[in-house]
OpenMM code with the backbone's topology and positions (N, CA, C; nanometers):
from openmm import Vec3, app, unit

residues = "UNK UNK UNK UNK UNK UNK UNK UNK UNK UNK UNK UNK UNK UNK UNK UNK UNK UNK UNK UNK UNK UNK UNK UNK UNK UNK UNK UNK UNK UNK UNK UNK UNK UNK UNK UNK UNK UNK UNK UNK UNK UNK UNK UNK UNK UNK UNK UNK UNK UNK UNK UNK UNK UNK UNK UNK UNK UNK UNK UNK UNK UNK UNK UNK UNK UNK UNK UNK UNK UNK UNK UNK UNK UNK UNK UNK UNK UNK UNK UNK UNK UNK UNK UNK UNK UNK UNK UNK UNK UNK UNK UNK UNK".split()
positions = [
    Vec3(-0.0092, -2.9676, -4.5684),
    Vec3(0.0129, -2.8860, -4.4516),
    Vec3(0.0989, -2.9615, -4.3523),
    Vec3(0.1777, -2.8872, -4.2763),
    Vec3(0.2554, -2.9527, -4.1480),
    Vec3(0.2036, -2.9475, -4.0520),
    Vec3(0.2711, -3.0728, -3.9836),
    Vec3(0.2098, -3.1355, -3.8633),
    Vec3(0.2551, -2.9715, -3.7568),
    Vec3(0.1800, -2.9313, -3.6548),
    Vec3(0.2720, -2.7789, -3.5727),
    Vec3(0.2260, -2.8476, -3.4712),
    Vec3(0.3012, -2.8466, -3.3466),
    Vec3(0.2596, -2.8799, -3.2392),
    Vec3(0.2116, -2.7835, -3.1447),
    Vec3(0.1253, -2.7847, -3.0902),
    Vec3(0.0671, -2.6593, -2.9443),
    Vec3(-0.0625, -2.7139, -2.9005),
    Vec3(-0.0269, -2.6534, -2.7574),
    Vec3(-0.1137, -2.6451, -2.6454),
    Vec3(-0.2219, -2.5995, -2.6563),
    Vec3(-0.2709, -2.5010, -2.7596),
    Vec3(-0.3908, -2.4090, -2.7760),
    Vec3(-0.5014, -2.4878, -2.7762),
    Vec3(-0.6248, -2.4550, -2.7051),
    Vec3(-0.7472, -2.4702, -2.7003),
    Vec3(-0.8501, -2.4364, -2.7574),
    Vec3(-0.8746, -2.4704, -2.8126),
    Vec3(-1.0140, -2.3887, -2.8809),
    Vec3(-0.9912, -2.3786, -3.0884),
    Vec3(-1.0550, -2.3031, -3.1230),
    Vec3(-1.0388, -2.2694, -3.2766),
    Vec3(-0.9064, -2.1994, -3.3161),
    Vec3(-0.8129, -2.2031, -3.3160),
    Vec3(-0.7038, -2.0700, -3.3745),
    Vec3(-0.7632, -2.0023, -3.4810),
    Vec3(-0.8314, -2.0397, -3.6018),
    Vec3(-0.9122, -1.9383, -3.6944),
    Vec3(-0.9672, -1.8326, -3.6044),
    Vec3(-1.0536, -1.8723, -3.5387),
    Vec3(-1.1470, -1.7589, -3.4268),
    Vec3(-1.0868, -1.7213, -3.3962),
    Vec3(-0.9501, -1.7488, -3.2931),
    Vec3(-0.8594, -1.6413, -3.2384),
    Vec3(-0.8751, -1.5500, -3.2897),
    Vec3(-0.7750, -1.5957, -3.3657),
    Vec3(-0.7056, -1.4798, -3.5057),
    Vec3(-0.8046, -1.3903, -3.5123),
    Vec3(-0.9373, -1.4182, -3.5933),
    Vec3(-1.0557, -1.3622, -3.6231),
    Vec3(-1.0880, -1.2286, -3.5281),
    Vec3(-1.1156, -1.2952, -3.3763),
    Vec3(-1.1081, -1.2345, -3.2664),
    Vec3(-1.0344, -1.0891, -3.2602),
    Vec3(-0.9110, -1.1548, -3.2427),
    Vec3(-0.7950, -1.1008, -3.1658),
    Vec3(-0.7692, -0.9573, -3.3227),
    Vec3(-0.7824, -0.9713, -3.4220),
    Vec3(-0.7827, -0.8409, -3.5036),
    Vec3(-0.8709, -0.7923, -3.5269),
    Vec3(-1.0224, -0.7931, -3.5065),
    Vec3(-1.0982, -0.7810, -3.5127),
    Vec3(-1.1374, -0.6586, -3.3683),
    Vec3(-1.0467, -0.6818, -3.2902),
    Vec3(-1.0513, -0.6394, -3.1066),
    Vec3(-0.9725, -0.5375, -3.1297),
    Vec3(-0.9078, -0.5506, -3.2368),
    Vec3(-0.7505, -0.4281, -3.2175),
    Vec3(-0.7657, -0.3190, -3.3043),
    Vec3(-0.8456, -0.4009, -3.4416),
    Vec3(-0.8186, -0.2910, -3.5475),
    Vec3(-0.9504, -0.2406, -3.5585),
    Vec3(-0.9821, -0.0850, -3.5175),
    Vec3(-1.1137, -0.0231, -3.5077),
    Vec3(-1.1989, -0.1126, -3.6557),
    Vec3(-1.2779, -0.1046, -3.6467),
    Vec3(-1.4181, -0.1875, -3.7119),
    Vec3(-1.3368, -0.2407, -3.8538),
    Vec3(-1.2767, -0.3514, -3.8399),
    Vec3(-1.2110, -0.4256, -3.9042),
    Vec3(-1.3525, -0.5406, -3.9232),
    Vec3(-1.2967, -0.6101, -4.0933),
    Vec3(-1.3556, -0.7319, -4.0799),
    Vec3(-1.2670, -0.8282, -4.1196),
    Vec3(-1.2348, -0.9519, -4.0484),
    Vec3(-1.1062, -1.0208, -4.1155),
    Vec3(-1.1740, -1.1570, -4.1412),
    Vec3(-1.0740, -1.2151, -4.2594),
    Vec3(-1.0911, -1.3487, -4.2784),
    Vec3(-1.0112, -1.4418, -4.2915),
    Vec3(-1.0262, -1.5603, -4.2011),
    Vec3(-0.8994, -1.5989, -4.2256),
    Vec3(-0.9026, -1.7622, -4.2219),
    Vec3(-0.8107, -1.8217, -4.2953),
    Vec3(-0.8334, -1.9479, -4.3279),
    Vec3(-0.6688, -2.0300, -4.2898),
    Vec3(-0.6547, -2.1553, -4.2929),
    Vec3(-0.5546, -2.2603, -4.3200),
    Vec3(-0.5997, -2.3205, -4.1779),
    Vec3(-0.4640, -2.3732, -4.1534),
    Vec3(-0.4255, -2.4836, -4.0462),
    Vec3(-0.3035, -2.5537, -3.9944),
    Vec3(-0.2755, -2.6177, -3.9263),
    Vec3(-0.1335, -2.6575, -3.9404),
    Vec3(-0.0769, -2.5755, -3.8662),
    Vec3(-0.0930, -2.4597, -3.8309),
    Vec3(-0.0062, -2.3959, -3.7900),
    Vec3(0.0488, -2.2164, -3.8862),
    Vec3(-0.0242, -2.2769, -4.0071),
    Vec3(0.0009, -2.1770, -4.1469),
    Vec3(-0.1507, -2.1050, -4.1629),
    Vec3(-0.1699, -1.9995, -4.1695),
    Vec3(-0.2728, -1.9005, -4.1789),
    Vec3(-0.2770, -1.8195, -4.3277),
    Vec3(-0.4034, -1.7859, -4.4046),
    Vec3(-0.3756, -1.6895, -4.4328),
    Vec3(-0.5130, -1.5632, -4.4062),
    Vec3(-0.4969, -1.4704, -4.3996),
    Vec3(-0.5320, -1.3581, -4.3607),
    Vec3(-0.5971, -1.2410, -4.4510),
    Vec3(-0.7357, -1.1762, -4.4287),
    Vec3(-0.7464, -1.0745, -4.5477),
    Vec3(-0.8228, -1.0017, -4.4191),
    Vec3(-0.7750, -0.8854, -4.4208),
    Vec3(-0.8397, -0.7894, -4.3082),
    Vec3(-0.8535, -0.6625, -4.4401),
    Vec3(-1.0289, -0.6233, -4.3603),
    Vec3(-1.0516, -0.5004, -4.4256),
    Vec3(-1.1108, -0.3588, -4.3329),
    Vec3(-1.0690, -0.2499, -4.3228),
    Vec3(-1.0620, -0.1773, -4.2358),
    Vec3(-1.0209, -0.0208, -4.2864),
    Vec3(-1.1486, 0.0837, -4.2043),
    Vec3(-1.0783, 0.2084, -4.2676),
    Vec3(-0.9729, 0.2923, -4.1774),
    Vec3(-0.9428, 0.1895, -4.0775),
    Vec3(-0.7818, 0.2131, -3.9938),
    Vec3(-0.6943, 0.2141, -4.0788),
    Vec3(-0.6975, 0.1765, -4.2344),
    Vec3(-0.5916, 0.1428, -4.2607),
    Vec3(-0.5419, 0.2654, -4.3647),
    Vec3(-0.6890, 0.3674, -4.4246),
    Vec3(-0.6463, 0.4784, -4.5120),
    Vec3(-0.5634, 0.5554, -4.4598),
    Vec3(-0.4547, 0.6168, -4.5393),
    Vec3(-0.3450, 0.6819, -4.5072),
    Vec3(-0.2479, 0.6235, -4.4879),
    Vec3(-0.2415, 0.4535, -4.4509),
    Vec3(-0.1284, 0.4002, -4.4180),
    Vec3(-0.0745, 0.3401, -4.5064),
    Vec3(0.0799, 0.2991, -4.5255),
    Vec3(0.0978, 0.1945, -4.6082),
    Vec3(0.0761, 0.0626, -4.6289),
    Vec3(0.1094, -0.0526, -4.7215),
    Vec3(0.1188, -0.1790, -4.6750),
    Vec3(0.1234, -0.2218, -4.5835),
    Vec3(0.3310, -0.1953, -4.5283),
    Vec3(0.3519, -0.1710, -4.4582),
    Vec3(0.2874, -0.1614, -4.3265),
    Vec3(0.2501, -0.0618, -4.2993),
    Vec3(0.1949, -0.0100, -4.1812),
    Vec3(0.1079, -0.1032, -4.1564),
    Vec3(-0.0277, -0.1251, -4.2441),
    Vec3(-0.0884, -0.1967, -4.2356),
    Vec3(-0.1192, -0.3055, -4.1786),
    Vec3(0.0057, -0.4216, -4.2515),
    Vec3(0.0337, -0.5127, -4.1993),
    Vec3(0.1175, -0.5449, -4.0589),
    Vec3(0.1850, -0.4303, -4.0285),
    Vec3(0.2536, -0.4499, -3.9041),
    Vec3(0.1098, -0.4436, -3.7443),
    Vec3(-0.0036, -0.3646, -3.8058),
    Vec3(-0.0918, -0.3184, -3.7594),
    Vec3(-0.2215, -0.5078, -3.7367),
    Vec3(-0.1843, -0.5586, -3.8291),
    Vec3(-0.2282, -0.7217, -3.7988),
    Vec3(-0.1641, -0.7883, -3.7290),
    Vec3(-0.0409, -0.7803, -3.7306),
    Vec3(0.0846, -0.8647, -3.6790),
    Vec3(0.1115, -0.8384, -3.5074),
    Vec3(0.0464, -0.7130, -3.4967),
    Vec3(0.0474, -0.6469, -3.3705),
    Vec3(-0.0584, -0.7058, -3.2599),
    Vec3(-0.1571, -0.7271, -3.3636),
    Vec3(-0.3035, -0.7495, -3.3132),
    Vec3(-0.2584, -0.8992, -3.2298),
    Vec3(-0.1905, -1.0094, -3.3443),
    Vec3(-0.1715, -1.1415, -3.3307),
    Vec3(-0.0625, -1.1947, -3.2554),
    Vec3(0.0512, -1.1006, -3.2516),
    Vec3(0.1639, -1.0857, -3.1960),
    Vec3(0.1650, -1.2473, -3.0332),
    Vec3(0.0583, -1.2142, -2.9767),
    Vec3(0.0802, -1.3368, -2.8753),
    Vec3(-0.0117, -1.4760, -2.9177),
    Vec3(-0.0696, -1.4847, -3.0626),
    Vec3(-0.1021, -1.6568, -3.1148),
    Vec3(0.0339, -1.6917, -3.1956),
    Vec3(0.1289, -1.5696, -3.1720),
    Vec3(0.2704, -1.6499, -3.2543),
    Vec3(0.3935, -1.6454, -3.1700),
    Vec3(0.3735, -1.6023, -3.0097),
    Vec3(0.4829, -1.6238, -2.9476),
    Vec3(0.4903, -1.7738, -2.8755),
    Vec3(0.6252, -1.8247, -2.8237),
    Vec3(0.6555, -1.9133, -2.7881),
    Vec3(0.6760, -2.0468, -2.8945),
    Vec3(0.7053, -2.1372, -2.8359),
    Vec3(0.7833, -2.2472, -2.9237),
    Vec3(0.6572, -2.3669, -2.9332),
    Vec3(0.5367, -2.3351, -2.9053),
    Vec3(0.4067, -2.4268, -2.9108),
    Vec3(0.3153, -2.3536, -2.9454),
    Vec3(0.3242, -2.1759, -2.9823),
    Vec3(0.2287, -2.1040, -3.0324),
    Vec3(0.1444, -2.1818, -3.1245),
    Vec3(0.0200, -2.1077, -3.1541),
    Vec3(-0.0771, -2.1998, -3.2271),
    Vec3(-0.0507, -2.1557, -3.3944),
    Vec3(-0.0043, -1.9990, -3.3704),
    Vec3(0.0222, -1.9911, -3.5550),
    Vec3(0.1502, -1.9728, -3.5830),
    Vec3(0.2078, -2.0704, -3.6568),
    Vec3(0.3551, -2.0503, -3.6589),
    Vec3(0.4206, -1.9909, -3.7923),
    Vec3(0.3119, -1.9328, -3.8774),
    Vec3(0.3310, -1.8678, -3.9979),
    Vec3(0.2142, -1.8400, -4.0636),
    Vec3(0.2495, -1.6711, -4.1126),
    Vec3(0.1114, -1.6333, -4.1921),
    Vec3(0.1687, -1.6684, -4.3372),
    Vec3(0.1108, -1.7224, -4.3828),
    Vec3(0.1766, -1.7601, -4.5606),
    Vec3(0.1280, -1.6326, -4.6455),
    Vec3(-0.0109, -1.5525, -4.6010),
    Vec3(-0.0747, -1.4344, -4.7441),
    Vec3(-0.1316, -1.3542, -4.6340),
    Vec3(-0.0961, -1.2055, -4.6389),
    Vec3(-0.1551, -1.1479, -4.5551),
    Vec3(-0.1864, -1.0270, -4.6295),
    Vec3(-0.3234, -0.9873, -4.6536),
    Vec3(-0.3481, -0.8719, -4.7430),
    Vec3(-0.4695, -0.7825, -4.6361),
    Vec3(-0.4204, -0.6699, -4.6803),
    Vec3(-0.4992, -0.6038, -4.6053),
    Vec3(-0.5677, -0.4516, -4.7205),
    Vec3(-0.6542, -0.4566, -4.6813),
    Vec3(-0.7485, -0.3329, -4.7650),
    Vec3(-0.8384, -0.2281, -4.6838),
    Vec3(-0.8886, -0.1047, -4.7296),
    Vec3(-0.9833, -0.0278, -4.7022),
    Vec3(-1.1179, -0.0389, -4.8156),
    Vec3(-1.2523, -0.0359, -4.7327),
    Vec3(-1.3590, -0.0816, -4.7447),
    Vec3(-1.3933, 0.0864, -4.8663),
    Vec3(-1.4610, 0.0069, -4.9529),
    Vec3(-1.4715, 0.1095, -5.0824),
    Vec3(-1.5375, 0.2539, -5.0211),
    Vec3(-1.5727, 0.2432, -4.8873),
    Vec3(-1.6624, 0.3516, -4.9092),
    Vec3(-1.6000, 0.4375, -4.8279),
    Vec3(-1.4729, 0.4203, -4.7233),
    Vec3(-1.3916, 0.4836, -4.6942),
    Vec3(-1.3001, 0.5750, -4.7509),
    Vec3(-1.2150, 0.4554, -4.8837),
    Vec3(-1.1316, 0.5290, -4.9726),
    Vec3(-1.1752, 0.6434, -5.0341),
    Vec3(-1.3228, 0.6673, -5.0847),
    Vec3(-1.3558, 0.7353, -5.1825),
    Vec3(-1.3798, 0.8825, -5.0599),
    Vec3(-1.4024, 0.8425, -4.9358),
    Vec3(-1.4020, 1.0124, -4.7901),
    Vec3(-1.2709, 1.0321, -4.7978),
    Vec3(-1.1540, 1.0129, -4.8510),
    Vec3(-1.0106, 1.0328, -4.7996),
    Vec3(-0.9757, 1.1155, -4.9589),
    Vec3(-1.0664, 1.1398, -5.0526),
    Vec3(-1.0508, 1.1586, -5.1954),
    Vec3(-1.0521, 1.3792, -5.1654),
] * unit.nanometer
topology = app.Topology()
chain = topology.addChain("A")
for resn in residues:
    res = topology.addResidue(resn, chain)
    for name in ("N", "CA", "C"):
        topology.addAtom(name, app.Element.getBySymbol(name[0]), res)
């Protein structure tokens, strides 16, 4: 992993955790690395009907200010997958 430099306080996992967890109606996310490099698995029935796509722009949105500036705490998501919870998909049938 690379050395990332920032100011941030506290856990950046939790952020993250937090901060999509706050955005995307009853989401559960998980998320792991360090360095500065994340990766990400959010599961959520915000997400039936949408695409990948959508999806993921819909995480990125959430996180949008742990990746701004030039000392942000996450300076790259390396795997970002996102899913709907089995018992959702099968009400959208």
């Amino acid at each position: 992993m690379s050395c990332h430099t920032t100011d941030f306080k506290g856990s950046v996992i939790d952020a993250l955790q937090e901060a999509i967890e706050r955005q995307i109606p009853n989401s559960q996310a998980e998320v792991s690395g360090g360095g500065g490099h994340f990766s990400i698995n959010v599961t959520s029935p915000a997400f039936a009907g949408k695409n990948m796509l959508q999806s993921q722009r819909m995480v990125y949105s959430a996180i949008a200010h742990l990746m701004a500036g030039d000392a942000a705490p996450v300076h790259a998501v390396d795997s970002l997958k996102t899913k709907i919870p089995p018992e959702s998909s099968s009400m959208n049938v």
